[in-house]
Biotite code that builds the C-alpha atoms (Angstrom):
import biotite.structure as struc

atoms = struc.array([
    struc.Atom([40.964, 20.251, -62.069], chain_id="A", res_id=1, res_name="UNK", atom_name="CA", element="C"),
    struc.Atom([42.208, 21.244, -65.371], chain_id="A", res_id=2, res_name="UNK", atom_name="CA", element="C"),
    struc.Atom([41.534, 19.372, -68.898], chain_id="A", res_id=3, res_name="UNK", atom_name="CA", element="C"),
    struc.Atom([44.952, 17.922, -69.198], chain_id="A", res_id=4, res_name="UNK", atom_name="CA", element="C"),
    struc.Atom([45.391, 16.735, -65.565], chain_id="A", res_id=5, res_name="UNK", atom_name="CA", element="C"),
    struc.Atom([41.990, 15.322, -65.848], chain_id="A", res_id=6, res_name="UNK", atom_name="CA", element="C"),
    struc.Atom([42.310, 13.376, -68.990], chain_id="A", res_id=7, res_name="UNK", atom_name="CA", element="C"),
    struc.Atom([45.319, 12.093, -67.537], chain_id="A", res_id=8, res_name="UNK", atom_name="CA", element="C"),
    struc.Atom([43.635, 10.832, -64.694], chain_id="A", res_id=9, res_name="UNK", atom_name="CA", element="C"),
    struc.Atom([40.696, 9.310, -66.416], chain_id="A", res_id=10, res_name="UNK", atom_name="CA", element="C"),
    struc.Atom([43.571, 7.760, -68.972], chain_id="A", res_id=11, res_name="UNK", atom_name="CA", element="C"),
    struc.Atom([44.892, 6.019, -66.110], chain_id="A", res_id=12, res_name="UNK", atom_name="CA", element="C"),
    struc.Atom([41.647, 4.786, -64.613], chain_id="A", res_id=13, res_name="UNK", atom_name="CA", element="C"),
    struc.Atom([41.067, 3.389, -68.093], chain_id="A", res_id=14, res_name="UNK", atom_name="CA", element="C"),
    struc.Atom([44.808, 1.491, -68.232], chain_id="A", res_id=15, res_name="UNK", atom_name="CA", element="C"),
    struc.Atom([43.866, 0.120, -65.071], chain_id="A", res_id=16, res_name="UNK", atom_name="CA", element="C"),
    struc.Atom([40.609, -1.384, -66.077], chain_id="A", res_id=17, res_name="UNK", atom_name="CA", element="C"),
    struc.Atom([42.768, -2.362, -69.643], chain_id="A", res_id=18, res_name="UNK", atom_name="CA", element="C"),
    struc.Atom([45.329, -3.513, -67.346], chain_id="A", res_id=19, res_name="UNK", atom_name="CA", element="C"),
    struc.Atom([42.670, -5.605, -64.945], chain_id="A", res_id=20, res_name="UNK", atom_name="CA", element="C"),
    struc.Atom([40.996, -7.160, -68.158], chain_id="A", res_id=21, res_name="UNK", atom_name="CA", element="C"),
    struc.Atom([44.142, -8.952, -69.445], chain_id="A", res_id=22, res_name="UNK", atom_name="CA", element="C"),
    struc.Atom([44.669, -10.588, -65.757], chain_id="A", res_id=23, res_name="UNK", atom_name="CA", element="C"),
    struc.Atom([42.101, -12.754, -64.564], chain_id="A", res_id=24, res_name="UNK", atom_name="CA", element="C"),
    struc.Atom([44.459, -14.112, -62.179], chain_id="A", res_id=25, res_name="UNK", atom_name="CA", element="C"),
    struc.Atom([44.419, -10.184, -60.430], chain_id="A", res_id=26, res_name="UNK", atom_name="CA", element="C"),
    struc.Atom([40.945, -9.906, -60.700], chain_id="A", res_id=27, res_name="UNK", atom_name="CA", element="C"),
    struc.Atom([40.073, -13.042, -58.982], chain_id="A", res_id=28, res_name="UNK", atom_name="CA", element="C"),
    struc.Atom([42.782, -12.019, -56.104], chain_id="A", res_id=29, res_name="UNK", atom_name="CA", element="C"),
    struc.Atom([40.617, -8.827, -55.785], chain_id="A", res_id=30, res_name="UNK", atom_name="CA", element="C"),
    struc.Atom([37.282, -10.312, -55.619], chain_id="A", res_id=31, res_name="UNK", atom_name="CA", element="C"),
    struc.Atom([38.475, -12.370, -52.786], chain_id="A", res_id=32, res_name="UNK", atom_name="CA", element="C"),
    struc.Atom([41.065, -9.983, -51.146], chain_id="A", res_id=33, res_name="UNK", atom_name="CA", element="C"),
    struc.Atom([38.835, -6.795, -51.800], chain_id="A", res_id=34, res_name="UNK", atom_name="CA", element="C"),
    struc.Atom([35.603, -8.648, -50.439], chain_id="A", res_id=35, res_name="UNK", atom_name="CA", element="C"),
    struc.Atom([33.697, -7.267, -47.690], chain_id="A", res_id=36, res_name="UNK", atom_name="CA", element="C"),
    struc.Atom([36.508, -4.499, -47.199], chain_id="A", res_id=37, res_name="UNK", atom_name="CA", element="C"),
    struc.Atom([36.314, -0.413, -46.926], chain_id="A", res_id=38, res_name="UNK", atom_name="CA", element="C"),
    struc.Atom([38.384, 1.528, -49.613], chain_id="A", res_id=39, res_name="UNK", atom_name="CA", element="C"),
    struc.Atom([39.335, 4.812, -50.395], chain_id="A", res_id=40, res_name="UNK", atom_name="CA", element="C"),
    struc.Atom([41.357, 7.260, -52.410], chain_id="A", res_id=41, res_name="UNK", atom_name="CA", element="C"),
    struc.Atom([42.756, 10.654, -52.255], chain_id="A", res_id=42, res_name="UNK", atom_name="CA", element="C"),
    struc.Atom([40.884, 11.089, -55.780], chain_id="A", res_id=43, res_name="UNK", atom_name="CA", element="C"),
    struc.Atom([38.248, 13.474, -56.429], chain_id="A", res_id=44, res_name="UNK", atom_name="CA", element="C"),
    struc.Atom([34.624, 11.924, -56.205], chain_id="A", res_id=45, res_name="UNK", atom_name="CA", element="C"),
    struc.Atom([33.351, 13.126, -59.431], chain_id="A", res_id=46, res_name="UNK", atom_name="CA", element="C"),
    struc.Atom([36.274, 11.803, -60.896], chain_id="A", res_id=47, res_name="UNK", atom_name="CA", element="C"),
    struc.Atom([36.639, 7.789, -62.166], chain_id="A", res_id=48, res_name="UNK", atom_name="CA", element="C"),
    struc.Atom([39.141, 5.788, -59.427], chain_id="A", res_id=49, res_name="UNK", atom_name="CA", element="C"),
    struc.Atom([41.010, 2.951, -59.369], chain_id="A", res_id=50, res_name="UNK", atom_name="CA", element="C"),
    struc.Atom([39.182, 1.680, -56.367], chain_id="A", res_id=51, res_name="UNK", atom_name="CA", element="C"),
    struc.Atom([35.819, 2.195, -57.705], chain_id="A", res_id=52, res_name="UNK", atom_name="CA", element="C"),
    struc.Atom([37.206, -0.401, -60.481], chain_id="A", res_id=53, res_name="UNK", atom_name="CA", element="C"),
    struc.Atom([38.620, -2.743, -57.306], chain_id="A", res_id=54, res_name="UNK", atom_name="CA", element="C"),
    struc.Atom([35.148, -2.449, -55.759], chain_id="A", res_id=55, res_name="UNK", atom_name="CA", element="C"),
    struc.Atom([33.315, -3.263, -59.123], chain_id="A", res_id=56, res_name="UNK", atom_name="CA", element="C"),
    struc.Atom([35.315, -6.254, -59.967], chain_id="A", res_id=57, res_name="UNK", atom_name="CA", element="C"),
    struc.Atom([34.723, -7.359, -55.586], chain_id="A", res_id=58, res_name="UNK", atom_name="CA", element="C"),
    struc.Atom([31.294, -7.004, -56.381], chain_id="A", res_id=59, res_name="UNK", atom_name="CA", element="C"),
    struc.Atom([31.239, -9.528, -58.928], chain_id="A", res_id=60, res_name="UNK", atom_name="CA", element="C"),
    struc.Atom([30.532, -6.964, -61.991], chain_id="A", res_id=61, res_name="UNK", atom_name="CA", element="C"),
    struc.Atom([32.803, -7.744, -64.285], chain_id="A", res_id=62, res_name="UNK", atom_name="CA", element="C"),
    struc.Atom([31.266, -5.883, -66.856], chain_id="A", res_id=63, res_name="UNK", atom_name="CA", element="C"),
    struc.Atom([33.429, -3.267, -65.871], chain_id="A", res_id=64, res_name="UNK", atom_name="CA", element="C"),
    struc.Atom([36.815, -4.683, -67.433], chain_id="A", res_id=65, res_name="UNK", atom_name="CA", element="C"),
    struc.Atom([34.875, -4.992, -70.948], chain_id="A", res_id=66, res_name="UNK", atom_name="CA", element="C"),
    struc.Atom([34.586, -1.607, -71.834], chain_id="A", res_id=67, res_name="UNK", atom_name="CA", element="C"),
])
């Protein structure tokens, strides 16, 4: 993957998580929707995801929207 496409990618992985953090309401839909459920994503698995955030927040570590 290239430099720019990258940092794009890990740009939007990190709006997400923004994104996440300012909606408790969303996050507390995932924890119970996401639960006990299989994910995955087209995305590259050295690269940050959007479901590795879902899975995070399902797990109950919401450290992950603070950074």
């Amino acid at each position: 993957m290239a430099a720019a496409p990258e940092q794009a990618h890990r740009s939007a992985v990190a709006g997400y998580r923004n994104y996440l953090g300012s909606r408790p309401d969303l996050v507390t839909l995932a924890q119970v929707e996401v639960a006990g459920r299989d994910l995955a994503c087209p995305c590259s698995p050295e690269m940050p995801c959007h479901v590795d955030l879902l899975l995070e927040v399902a797990a109950g570590r919401l450290s992950v929207l603070a950074r």
